[in-house]
PyMOL Python script that loads the backbone (N, CA, C, O; Angstrom):
from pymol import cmd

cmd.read_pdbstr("""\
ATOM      1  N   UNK A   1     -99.663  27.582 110.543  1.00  0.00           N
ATOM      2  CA  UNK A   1     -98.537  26.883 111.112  1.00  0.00           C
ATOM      3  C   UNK A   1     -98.487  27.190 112.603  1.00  0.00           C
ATOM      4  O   UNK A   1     -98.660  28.322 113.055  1.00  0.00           O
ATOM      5  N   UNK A   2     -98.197  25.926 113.463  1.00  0.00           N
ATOM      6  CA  UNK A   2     -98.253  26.691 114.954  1.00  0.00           C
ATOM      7  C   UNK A   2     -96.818  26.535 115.205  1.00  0.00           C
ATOM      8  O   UNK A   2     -96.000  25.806 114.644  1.00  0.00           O
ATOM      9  N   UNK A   3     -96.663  27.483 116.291  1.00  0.00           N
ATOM     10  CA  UNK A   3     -95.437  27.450 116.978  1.00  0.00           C
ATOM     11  C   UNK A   3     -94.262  26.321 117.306  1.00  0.00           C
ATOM     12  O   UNK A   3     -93.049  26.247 117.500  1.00  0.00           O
ATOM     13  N   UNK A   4     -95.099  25.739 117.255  1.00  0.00           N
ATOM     14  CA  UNK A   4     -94.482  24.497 117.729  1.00  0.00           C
ATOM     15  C   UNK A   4     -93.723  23.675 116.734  1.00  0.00           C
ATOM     16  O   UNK A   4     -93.096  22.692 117.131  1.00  0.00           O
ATOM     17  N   UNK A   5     -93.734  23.987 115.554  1.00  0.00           N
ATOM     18  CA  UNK A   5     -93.556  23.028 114.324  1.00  0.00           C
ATOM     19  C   UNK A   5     -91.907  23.729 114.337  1.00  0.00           C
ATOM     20  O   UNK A   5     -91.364  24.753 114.751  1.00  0.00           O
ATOM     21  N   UNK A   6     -91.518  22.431 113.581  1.00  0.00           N
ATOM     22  CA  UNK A   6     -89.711  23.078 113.636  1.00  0.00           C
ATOM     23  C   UNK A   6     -89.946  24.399 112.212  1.00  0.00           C
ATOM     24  O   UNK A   6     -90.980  24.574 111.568  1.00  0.00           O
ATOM     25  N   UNK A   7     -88.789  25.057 112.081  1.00  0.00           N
ATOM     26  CA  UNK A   7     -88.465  25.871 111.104  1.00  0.00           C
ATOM     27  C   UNK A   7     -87.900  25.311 109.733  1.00  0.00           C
ATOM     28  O   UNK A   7     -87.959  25.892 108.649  1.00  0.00           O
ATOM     29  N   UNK A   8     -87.360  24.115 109.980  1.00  0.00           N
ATOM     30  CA  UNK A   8     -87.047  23.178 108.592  1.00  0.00           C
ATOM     31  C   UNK A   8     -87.360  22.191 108.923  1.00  0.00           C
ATOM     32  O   UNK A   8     -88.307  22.249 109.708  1.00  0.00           O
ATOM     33  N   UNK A   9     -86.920  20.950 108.645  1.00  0.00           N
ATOM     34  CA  UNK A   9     -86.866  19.571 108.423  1.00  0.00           C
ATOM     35  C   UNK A   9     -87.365  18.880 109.533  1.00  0.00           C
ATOM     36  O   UNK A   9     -86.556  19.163 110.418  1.00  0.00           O
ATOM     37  N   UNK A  10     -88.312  18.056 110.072  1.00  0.00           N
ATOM     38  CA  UNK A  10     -88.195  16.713 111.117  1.00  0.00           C
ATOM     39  C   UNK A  10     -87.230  15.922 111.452  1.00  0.00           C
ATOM     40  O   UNK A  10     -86.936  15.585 110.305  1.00  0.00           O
ATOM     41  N   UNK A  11     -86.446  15.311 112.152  1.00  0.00           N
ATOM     42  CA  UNK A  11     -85.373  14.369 112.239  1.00  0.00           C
ATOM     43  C   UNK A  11     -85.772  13.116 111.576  1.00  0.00           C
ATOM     44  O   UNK A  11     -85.006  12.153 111.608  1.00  0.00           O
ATOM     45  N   UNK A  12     -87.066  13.042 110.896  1.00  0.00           N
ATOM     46  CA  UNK A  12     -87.331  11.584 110.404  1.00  0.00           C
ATOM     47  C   UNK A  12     -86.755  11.737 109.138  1.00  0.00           C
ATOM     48  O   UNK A  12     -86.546  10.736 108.452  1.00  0.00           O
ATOM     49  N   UNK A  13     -86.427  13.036 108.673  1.00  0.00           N
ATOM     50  CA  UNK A  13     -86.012  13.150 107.349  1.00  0.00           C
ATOM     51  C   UNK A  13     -84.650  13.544 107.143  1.00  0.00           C
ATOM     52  O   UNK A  13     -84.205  14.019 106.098  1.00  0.00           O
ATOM     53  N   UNK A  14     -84.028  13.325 108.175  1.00  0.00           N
ATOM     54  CA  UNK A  14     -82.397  13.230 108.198  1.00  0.00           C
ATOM     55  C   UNK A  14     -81.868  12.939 106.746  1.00  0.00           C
ATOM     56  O   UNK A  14     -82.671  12.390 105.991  1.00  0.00           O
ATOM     57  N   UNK A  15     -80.594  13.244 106.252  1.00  0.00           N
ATOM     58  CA  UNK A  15     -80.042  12.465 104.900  1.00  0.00           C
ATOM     59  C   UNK A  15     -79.085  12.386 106.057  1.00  0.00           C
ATOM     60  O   UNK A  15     -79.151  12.735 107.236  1.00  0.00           O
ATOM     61  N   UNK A  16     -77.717  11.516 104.935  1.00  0.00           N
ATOM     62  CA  UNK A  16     -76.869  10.526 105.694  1.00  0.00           C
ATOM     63  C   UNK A  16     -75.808  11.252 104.534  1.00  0.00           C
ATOM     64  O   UNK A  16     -76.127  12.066 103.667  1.00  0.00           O
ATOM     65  N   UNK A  17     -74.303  10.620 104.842  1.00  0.00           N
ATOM     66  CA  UNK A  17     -73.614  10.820 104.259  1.00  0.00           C
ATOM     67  C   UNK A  17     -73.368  11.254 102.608  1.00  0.00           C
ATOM     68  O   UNK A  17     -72.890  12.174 101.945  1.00  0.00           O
ATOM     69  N   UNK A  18     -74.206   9.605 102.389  1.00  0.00           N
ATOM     70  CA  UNK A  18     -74.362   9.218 100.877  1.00  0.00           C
ATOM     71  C   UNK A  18     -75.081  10.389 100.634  1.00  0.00           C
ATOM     72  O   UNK A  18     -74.351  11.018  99.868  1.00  0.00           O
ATOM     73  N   UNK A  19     -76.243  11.153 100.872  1.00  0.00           N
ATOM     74  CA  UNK A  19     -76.938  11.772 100.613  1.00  0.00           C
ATOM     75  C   UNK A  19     -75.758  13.265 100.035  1.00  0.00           C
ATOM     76  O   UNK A  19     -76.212  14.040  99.194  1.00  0.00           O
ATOM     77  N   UNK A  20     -74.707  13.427 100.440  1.00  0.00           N
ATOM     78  CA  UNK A  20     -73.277  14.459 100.312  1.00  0.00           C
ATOM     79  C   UNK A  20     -72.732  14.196  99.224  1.00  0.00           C
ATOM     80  O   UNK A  20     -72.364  15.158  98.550  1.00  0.00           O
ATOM     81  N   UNK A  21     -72.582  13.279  98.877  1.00  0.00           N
ATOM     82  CA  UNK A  21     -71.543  12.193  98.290  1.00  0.00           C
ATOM     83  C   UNK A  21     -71.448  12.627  96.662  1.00  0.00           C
ATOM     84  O   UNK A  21     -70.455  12.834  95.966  1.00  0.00           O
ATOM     85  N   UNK A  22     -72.753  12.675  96.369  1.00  0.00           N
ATOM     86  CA  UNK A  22     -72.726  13.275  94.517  1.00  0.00           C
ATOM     87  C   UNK A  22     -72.804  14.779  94.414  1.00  0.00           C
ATOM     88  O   UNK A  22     -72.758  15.315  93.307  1.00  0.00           O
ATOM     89  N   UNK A  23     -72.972  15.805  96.041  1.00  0.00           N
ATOM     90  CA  UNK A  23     -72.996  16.957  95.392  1.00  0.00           C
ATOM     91  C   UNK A  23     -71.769  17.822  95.456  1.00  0.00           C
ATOM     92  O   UNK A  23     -70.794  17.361  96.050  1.00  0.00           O
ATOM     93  N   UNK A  24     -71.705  18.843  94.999  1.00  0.00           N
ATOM     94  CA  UNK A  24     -70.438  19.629  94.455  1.00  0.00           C
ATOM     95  C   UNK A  24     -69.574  19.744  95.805  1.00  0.00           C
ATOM     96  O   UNK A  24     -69.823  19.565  96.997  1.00  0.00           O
ATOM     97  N   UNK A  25     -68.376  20.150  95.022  1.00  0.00           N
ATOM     98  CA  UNK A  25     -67.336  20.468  96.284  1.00  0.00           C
ATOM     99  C   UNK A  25     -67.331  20.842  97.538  1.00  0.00           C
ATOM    100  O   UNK A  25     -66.961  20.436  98.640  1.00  0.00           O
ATOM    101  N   UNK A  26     -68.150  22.254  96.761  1.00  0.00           N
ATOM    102  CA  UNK A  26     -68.508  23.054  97.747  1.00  0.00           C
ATOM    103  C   UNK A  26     -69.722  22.815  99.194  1.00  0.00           C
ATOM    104  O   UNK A  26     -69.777  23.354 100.299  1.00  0.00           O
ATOM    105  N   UNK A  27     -70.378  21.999  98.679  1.00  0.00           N
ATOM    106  CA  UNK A  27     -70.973  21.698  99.337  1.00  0.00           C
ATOM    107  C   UNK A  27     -70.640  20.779 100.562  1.00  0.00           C
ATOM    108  O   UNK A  27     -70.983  20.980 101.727  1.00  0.00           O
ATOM    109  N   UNK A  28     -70.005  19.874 100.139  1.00  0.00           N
ATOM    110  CA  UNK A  28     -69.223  18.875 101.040  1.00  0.00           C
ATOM    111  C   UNK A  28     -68.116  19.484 101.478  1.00  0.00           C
ATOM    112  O   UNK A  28     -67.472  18.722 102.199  1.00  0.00           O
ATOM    113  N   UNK A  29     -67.817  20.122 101.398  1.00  0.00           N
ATOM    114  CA  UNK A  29     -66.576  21.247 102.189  1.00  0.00           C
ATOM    115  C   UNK A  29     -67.479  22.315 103.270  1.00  0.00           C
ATOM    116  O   UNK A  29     -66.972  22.757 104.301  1.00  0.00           O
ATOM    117  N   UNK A  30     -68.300  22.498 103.015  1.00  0.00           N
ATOM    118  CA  UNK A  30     -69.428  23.301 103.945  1.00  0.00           C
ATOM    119  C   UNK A  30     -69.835  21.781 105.073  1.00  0.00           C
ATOM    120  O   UNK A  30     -70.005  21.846 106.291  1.00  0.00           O
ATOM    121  N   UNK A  31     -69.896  20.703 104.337  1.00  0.00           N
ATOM    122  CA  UNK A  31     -70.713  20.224 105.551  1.00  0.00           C
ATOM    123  C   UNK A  31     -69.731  19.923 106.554  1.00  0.00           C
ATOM    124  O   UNK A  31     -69.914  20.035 107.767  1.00  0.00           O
ATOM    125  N   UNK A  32     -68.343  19.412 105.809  1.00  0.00           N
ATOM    126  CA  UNK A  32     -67.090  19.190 106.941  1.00  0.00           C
ATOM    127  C   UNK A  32     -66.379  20.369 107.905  1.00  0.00           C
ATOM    128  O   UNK A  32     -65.641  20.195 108.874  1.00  0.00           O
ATOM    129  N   UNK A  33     -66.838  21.598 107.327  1.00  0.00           N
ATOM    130  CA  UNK A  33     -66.611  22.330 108.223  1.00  0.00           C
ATOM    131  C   UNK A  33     -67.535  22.595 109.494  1.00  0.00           C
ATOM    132  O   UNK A  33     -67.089  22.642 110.641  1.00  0.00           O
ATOM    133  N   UNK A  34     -68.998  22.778 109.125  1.00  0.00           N
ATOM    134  CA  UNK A  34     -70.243  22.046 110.105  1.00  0.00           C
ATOM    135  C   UNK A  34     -69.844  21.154 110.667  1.00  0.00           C
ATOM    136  O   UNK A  34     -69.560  21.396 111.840  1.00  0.00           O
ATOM    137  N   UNK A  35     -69.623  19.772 110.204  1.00  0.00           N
ATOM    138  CA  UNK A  35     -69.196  18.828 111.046  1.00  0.00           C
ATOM    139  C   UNK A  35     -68.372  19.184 112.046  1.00  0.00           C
ATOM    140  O   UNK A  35     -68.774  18.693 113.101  1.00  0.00           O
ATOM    141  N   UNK A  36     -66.966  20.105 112.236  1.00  0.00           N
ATOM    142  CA  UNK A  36     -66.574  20.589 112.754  1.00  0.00           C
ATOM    143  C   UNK A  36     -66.419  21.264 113.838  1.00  0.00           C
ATOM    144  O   UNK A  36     -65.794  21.043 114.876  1.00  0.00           O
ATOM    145  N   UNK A  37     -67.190  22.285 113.403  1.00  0.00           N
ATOM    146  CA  UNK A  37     -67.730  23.828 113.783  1.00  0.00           C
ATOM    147  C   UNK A  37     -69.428  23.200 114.843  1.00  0.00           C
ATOM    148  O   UNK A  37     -69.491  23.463 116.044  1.00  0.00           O
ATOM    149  N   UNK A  38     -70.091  22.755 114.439  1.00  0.00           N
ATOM    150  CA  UNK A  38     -71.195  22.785 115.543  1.00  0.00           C
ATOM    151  C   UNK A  38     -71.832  23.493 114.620  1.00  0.00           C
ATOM    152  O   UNK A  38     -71.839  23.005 113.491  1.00  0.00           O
ATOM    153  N   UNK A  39     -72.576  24.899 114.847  1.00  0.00           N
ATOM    154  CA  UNK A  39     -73.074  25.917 114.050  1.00  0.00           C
ATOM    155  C   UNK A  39     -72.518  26.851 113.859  1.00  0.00           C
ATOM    156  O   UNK A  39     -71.491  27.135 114.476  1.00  0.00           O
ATOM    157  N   UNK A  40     -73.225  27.855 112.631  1.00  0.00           N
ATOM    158  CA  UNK A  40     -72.202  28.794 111.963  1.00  0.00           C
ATOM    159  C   UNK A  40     -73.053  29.404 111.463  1.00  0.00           C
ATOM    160  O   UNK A  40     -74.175  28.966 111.205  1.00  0.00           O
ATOM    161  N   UNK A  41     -72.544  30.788 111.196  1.00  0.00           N
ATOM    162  CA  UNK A  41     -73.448  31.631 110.544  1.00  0.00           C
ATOM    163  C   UNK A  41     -72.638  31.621 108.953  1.00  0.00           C
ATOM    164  O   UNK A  41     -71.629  30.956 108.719  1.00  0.00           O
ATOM    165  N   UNK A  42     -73.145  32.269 108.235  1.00  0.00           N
ATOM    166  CA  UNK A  42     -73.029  32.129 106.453  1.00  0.00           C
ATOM    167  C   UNK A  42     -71.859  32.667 106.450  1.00  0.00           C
ATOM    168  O   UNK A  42     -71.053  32.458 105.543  1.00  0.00           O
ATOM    169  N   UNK A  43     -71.627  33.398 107.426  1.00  0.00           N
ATOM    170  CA  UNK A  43     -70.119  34.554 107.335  1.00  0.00           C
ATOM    171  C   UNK A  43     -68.863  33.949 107.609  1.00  0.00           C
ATOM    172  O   UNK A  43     -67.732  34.025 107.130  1.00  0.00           O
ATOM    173  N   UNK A  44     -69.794  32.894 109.165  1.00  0.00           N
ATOM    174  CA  UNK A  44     -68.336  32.505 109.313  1.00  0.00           C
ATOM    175  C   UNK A  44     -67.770  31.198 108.354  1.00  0.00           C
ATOM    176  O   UNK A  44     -66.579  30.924 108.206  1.00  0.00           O
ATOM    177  N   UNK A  45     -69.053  30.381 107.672  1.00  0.00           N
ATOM    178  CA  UNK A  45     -68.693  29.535 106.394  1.00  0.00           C
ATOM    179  C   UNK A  45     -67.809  29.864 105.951  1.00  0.00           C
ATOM    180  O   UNK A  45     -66.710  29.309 105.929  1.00  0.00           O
ATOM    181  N   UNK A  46     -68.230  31.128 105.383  1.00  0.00           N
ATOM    182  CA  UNK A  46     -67.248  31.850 103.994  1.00  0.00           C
ATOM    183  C   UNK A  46     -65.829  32.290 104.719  1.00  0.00           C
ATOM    184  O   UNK A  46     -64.763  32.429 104.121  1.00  0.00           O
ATOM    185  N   UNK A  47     -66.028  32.464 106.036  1.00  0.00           N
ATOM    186  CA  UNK A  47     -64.321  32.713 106.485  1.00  0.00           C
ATOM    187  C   UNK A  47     -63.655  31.611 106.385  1.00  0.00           C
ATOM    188  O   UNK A  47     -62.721  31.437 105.602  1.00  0.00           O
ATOM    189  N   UNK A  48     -64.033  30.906 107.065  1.00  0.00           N
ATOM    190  CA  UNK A  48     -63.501  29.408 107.776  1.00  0.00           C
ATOM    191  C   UNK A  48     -62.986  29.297 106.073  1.00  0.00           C
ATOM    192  O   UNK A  48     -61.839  29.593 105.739  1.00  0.00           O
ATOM    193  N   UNK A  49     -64.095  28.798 105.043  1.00  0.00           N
ATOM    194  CA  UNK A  49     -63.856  28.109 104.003  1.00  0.00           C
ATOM    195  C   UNK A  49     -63.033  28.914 103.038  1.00  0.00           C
ATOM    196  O   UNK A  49     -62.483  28.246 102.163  1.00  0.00           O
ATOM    197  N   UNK A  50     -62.856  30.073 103.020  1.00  0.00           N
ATOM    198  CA  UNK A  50     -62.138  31.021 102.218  1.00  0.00           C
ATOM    199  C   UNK A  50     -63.201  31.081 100.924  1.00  0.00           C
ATOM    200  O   UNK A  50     -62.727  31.788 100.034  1.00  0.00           O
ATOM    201  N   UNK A  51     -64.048  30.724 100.704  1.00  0.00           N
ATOM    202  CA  UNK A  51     -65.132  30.685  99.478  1.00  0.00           C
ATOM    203  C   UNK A  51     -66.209  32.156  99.537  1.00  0.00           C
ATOM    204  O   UNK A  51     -66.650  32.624 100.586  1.00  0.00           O
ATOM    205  N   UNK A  52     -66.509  32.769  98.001  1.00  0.00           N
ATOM    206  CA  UNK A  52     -67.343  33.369  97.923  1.00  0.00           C
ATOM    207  C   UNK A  52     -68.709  33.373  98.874  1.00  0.00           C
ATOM    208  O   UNK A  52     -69.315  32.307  98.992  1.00  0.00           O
ATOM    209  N   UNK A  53     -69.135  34.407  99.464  1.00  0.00           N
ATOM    210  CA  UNK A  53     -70.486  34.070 100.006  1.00  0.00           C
ATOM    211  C   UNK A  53     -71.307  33.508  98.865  1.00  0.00           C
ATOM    212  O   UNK A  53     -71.603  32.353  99.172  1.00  0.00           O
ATOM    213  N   UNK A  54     -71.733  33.785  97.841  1.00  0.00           N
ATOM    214  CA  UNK A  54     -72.195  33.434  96.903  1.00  0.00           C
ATOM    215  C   UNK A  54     -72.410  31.773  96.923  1.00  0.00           C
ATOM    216  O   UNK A  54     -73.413  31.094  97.144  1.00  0.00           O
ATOM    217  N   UNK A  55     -70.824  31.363  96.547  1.00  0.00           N
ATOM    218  CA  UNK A  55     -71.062  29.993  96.577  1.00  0.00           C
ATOM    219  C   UNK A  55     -71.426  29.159  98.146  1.00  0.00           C
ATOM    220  O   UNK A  55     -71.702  27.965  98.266  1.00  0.00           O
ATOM    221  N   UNK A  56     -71.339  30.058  99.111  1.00  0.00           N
ATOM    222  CA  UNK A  56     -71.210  29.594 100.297  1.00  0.00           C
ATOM    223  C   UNK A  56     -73.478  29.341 100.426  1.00  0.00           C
ATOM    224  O   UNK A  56     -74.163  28.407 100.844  1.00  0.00           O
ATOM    225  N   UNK A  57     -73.762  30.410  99.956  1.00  0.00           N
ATOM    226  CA  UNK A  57     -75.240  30.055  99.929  1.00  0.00           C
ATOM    227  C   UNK A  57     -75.744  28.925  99.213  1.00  0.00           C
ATOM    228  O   UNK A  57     -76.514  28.091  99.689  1.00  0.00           O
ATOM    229  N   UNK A  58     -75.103  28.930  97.603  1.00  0.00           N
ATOM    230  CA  UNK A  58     -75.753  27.982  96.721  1.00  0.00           C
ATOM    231  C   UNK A  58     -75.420  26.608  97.876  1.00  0.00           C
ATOM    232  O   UNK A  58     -76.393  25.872  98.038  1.00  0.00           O
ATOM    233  N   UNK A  59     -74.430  26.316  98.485  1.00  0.00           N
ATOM    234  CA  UNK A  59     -73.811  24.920  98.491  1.00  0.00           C
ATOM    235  C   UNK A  59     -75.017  24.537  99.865  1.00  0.00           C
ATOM    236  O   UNK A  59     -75.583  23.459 100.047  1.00  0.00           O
ATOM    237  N   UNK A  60     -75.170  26.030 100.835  1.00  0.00           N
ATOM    238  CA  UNK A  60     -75.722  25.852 101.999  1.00  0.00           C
ATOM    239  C   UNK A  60     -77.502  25.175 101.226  1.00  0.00           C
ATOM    240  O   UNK A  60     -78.091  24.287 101.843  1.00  0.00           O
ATOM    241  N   UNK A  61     -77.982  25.633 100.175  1.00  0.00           N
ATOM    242  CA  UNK A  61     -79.342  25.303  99.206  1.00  0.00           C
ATOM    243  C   UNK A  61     -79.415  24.197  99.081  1.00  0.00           C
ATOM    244  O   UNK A  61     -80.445  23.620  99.430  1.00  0.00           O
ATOM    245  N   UNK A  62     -78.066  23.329  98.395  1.00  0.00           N
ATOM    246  CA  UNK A  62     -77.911  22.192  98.126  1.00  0.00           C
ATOM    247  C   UNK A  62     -77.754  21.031  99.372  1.00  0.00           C
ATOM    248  O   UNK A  62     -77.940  19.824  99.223  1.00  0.00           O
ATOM    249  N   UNK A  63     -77.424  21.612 100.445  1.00  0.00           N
ATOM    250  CA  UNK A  63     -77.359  21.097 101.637  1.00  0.00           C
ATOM    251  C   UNK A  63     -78.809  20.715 102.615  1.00  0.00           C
ATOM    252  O   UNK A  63     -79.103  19.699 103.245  1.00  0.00           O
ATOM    253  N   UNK A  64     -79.621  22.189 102.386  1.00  0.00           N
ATOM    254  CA  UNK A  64     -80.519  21.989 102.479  1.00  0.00           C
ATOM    255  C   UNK A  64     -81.407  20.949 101.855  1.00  0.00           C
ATOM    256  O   UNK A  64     -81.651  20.054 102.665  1.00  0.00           O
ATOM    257  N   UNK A  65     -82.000  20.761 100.620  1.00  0.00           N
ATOM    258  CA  UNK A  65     -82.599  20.353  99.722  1.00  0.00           C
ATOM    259  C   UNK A  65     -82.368  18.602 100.237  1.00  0.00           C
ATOM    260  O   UNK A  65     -83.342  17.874 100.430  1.00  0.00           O
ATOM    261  N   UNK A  66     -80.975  18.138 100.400  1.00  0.00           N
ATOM    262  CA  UNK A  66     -80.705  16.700 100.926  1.00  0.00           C
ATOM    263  C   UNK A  66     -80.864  16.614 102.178  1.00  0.00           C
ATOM    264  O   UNK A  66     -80.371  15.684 102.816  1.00  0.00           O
ATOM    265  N   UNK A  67     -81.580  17.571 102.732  1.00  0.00           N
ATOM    266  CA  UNK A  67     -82.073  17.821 104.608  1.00  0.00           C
ATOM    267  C   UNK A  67     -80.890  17.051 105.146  1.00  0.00           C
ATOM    268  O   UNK A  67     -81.066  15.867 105.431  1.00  0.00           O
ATOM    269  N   UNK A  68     -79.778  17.567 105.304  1.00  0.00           N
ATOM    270  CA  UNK A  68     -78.565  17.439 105.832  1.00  0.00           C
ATOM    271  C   UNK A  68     -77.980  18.602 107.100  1.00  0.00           C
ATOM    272  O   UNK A  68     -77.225  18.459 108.062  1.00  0.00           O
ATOM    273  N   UNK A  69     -78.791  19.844 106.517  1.00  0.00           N
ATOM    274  CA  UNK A  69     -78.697  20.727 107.781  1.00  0.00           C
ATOM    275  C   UNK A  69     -79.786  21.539 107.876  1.00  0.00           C
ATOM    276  O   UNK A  69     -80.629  21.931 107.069  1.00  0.00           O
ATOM    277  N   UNK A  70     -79.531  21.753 109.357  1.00  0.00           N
ATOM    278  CA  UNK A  70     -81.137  22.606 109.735  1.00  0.00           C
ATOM    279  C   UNK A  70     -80.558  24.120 110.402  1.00  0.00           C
ATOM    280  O   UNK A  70     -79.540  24.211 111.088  1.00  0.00           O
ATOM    281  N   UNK A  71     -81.329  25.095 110.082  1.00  0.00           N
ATOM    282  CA  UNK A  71     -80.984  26.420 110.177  1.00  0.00           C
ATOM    283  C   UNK A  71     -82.156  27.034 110.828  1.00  0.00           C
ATOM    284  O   UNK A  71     -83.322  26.642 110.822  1.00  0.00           O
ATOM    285  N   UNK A  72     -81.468  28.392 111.565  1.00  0.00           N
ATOM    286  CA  UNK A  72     -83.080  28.566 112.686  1.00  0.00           C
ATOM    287  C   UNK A  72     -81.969  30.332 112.888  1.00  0.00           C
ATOM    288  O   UNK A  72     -80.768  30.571 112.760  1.00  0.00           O
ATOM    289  N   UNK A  73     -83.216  31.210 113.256  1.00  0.00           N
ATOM    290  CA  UNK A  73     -82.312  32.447 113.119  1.00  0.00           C
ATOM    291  C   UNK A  73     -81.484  32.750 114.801  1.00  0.00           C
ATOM    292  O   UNK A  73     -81.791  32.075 115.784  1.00  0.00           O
ATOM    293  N   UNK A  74     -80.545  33.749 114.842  1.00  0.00           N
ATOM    294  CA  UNK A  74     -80.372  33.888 116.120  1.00  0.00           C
ATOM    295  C   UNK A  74     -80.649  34.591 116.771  1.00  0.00           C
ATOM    296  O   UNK A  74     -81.157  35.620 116.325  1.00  0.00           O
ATOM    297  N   UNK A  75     -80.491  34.444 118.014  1.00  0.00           N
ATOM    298  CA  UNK A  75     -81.454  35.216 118.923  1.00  0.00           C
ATOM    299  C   UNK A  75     -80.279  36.293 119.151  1.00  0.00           C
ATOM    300  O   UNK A  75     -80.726  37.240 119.799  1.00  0.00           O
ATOM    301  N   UNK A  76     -79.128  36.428 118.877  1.00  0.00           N
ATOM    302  CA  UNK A  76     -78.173  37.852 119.183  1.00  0.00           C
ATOM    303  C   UNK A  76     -78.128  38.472 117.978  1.00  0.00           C
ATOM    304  O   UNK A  76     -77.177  39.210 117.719  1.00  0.00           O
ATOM    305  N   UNK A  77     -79.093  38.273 117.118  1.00  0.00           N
ATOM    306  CA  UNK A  77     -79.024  39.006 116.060  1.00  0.00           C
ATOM    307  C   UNK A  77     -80.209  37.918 114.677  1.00  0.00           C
ATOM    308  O   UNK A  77     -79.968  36.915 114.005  1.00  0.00           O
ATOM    309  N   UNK A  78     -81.220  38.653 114.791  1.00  0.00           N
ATOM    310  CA  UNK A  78     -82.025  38.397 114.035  1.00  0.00           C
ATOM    311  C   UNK A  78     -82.025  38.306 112.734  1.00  0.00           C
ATOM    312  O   UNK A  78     -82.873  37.573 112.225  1.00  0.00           O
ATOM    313  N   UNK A  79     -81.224  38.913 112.009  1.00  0.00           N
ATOM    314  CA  UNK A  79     -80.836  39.421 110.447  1.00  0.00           C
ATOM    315  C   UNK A  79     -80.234  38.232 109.894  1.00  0.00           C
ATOM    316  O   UNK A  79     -80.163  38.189 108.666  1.00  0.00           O
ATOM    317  N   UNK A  80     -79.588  36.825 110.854  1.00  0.00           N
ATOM    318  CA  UNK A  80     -79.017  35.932 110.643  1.00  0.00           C
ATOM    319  C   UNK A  80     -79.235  34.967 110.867  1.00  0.00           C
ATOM    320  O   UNK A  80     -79.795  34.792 111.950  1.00  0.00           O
ATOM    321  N   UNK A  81     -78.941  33.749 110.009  1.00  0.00           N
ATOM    322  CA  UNK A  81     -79.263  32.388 110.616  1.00  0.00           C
ATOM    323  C   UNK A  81     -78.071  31.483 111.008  1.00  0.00           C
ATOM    324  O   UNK A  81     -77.080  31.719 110.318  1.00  0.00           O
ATOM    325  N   UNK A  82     -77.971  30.903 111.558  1.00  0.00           N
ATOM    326  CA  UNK A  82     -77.345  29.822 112.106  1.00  0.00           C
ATOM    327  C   UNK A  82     -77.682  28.388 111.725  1.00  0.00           C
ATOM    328  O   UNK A  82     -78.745  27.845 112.026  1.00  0.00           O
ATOM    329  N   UNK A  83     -76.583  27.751 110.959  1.00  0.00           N
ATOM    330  CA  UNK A  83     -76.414  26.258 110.174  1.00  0.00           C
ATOM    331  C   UNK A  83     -75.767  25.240 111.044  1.00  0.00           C
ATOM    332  O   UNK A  83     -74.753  25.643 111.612  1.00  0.00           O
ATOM    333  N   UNK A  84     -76.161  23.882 111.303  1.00  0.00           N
ATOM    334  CA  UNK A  84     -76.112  23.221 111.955  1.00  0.00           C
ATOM    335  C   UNK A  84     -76.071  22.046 110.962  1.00  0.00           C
ATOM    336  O   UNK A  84     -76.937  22.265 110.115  1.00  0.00           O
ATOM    337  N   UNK A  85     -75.458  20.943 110.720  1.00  0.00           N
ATOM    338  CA  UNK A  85     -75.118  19.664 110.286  1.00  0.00           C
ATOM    339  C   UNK A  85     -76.263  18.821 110.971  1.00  0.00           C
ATOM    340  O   UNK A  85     -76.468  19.036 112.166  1.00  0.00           O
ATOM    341  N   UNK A  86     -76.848  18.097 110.465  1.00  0.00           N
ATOM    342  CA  UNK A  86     -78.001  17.128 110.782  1.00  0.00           C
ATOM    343  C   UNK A  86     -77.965  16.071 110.235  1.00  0.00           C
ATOM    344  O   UNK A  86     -79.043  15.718 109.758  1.00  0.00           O
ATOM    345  N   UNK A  87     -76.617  14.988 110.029  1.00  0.00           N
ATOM    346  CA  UNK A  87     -77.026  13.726 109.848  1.00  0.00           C
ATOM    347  C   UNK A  87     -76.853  12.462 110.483  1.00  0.00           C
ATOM    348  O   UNK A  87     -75.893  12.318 111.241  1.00  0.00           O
ATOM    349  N   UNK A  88     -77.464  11.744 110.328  1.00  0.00           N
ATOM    350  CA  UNK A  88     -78.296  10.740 110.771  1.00  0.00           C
ATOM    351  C   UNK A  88     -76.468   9.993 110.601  1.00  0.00           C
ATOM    352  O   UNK A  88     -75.566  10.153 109.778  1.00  0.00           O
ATOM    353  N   UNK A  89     -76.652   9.033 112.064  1.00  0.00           N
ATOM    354  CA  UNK A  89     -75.248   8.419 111.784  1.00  0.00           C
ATOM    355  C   UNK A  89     -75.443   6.917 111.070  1.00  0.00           C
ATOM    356  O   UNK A  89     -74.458   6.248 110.761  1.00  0.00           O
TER     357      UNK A  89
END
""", "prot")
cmd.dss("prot")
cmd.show_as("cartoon", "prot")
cmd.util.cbc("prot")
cmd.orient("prot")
């Protein structure tokens, strides 16, 4: 893999709303707070949202999986990643 390649998804593979639309609560409550928020780390999900980290990962999986958000670690702290909303309008 070279450097250059993103860490998740291409923008050609954006999902869209609909792509939200059939999955769980939680999940679509994660992306409206993204929508929101800009980026976020898993912690501040689970603050913002008042939800288990637990469920705050599964929903962030499910988010993933419909390439709806793209995550990349941070540079003030490596141990963490940072979630970002990625859809296509």
């Amino acid at each position: 893999m070279s450097t250059s390649e993103p860490l998740q998804h291409d923008s050609a593979a954006r999902g869209t709303w609909d792509d939200v639309r059939d999955l769980p609560p939680s999940a679509k409550l994660v992306a409206k707070v993204l929508e929101y928020n800009e980026t976020m780390t898993q912690q501040q999900i689970a603050d913002e949202t008042l939800l288990p980290a637990r469920t705050v990962r599964y929903a962030l999986n499910r988010l993933d999986e419909e390439n709806v958000i793209r995550s990349r670690f941070s540079f003030s702290d490596a141990r963490k990643r940072l979630y970002t909303l990625e859809i296509e309008s």
